[in-house]
C-alpha positions as CSV (number, residue, x, y, z in Angstrom):
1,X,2.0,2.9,23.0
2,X,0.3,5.8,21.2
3,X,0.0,9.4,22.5
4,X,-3.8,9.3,22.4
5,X,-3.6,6.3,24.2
6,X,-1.6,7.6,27.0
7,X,-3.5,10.7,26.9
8,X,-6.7,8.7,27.3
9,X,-5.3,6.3,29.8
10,X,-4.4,9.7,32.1
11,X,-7.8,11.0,31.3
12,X,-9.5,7.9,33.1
13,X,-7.3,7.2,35.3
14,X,-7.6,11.0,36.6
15,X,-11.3,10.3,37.1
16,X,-10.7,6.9,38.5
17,X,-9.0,8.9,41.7
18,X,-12.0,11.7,41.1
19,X,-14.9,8.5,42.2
20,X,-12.3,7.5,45.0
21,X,-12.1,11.1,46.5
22,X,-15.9,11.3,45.8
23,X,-16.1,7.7,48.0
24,X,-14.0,8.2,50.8
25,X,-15.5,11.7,50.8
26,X,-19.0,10.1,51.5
27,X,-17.7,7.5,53.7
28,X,-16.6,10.7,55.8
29,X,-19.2,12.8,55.9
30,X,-21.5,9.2,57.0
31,X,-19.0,8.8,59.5
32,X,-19.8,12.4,60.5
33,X,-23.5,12.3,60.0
34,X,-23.4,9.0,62.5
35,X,-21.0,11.0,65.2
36,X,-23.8,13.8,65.5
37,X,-26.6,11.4,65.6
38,X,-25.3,9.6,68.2
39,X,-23.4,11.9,70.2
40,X,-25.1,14.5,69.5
41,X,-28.8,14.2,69.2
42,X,-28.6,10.8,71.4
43,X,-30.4,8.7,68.7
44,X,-29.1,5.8,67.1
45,X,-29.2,5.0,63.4
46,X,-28.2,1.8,61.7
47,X,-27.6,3.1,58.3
48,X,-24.7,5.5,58.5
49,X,-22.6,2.3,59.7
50,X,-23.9,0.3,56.2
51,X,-22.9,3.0,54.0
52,X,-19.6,3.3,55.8
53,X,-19.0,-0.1,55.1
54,X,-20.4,-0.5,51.9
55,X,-18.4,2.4,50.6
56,X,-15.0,1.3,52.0
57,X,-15.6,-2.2,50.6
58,X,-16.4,-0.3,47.2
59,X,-13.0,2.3,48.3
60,X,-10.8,-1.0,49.0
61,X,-11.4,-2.6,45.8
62,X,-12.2,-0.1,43.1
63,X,-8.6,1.6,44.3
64,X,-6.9,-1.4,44.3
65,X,-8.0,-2.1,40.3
66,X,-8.5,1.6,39.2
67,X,-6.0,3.8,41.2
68,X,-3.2,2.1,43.4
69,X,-0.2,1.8,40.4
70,X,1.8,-1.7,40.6
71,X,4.8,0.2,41.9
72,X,2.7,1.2,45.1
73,X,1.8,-2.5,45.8
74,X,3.6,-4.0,49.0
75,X,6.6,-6.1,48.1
76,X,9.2,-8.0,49.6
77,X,11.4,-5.4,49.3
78,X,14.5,-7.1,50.5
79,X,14.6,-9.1,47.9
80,X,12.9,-7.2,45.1
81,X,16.0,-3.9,46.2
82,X,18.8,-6.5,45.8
83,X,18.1,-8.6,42.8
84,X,19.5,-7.5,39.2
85,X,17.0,-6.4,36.4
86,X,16.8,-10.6,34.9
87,X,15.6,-11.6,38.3
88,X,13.1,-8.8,38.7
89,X,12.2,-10.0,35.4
90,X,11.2,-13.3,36.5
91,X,10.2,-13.0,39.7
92,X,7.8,-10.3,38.0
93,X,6.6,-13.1,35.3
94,X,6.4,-16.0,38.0
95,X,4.2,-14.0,40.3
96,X,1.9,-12.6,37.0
97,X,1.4,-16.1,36.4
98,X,0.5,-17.1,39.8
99,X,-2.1,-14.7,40.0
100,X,-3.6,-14.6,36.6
101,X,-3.9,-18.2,37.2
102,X,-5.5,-17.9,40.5
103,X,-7.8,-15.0,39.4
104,X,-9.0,-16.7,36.4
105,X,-9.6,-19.8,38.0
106,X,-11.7,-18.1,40.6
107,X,-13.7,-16.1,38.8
108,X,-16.2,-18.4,37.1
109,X,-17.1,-19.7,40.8
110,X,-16.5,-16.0,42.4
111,X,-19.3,-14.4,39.5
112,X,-21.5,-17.2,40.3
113,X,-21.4,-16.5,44.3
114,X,-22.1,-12.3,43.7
115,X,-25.5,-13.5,41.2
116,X,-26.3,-16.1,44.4
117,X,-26.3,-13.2,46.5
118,X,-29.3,-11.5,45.0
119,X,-31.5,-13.3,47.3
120,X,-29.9,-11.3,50.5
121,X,-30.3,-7.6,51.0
122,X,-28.6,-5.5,54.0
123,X,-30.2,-4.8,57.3
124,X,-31.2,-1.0,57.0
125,X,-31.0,-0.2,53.0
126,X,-32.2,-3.2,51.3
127,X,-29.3,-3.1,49.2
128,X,-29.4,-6.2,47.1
129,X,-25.6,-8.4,48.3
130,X,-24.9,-9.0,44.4
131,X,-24.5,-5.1,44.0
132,X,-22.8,-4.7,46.6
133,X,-20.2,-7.3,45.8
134,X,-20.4,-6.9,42.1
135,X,-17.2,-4.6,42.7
136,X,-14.8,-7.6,43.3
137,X,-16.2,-9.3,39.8
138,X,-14.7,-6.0,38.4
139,X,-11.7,-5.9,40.8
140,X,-10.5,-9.7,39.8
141,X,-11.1,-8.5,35.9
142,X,-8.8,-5.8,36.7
143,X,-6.0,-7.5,38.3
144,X,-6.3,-10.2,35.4
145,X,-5.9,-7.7,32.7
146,X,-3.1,-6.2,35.0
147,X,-0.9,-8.8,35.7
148,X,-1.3,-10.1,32.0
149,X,0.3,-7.2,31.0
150,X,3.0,-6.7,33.4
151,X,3.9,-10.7,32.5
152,X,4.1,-9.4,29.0
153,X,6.1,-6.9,29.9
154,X,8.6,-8.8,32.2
155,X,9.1,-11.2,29.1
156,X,9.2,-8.8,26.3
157,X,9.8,-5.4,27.4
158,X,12.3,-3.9,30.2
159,X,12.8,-5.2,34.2
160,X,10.6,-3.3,36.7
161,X,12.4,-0.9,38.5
162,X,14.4,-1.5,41.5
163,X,12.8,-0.1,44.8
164,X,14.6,3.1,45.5
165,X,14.2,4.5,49.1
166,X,15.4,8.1,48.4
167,X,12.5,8.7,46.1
168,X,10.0,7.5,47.8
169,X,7.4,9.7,48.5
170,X,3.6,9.9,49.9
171,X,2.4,9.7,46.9
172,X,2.2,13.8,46.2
């Protein structure tokens, strides 16, 4: 792949972890804001517990497509630690199929649902349900391009790497 490319690809991917801090931030200082509230100055409010779980469906999903790498995913790791570099190979191109078939099957049906949902609106913001959800339209997108490439790469390019448990880390 090119340098700029790469370069690029670290750029956005940088930011990409920059609007997840920025979210769980938020989600944390609602969580927070709805502690004091109630705890505090004895009065209940509704919306503090929307906006919590608007932003941690939002958190959930724009992660999982943006930030989470495909070496972070959970895997059977007793079989994905002991199988040579050919069977990681296919096991990596049978599973890309599996779900690039069963994202792109779903996603005609799953954009028309989020454009249904336009008639509902939550409880205290009057957020419309087909912005809400329109992250999961982006998140199936993601995972489509995603697993097509890591299919192409199990068929033309090198085996994903073997789990190894002495480097594994916190992420840090």
């Amino acid at each position: 792949m090119p340098e700029r490319m790469l370069v690029m690809g670290a750029w956005l991917r940088a930011r990409a972890e920059n609007v997840l801090a920025f979210m769980l931030f938020g989600m944390f200082a609602v969580f927070l804001l709805q502690i004091l509230f109630r705890y505090v100055l004895n009065l209940a409010i509704g919306w503090t517990h929307e906006v919590s779980v608007a932003l941690w469906i939002w958190v959930v999903l724009f992660g999982s497509a943006f930030v989470v790498r495909e070496s972070e995913e959970i895997r059977f790791d007793f079989f994905w630690a002991g199988a040579s570099n050919r069977a990681r190979r296919i096991m990596t191109l049978i599973f890309a199929l599996a779900l690039v078939v069963a994202f792109g099957v779903s996603l005609p049906a799953v954009i028309d649902y989020v454009m249904f949902m336009k008639v509902e609106k939550t409880a205290y913001l009057k957020i419309r349900f087909d912005y809400l959800y329109s992250i999961y339209i982006v998140f199936a997108v993601a995972m489509i391009v995603r697993y097509i490439w890591l299919g192409w790469q199990a068929i033309f390019g090198t085996a994903p790497e073997a789990f190894d448990p002495t480097k594994a880390s916190s992420g840090v």
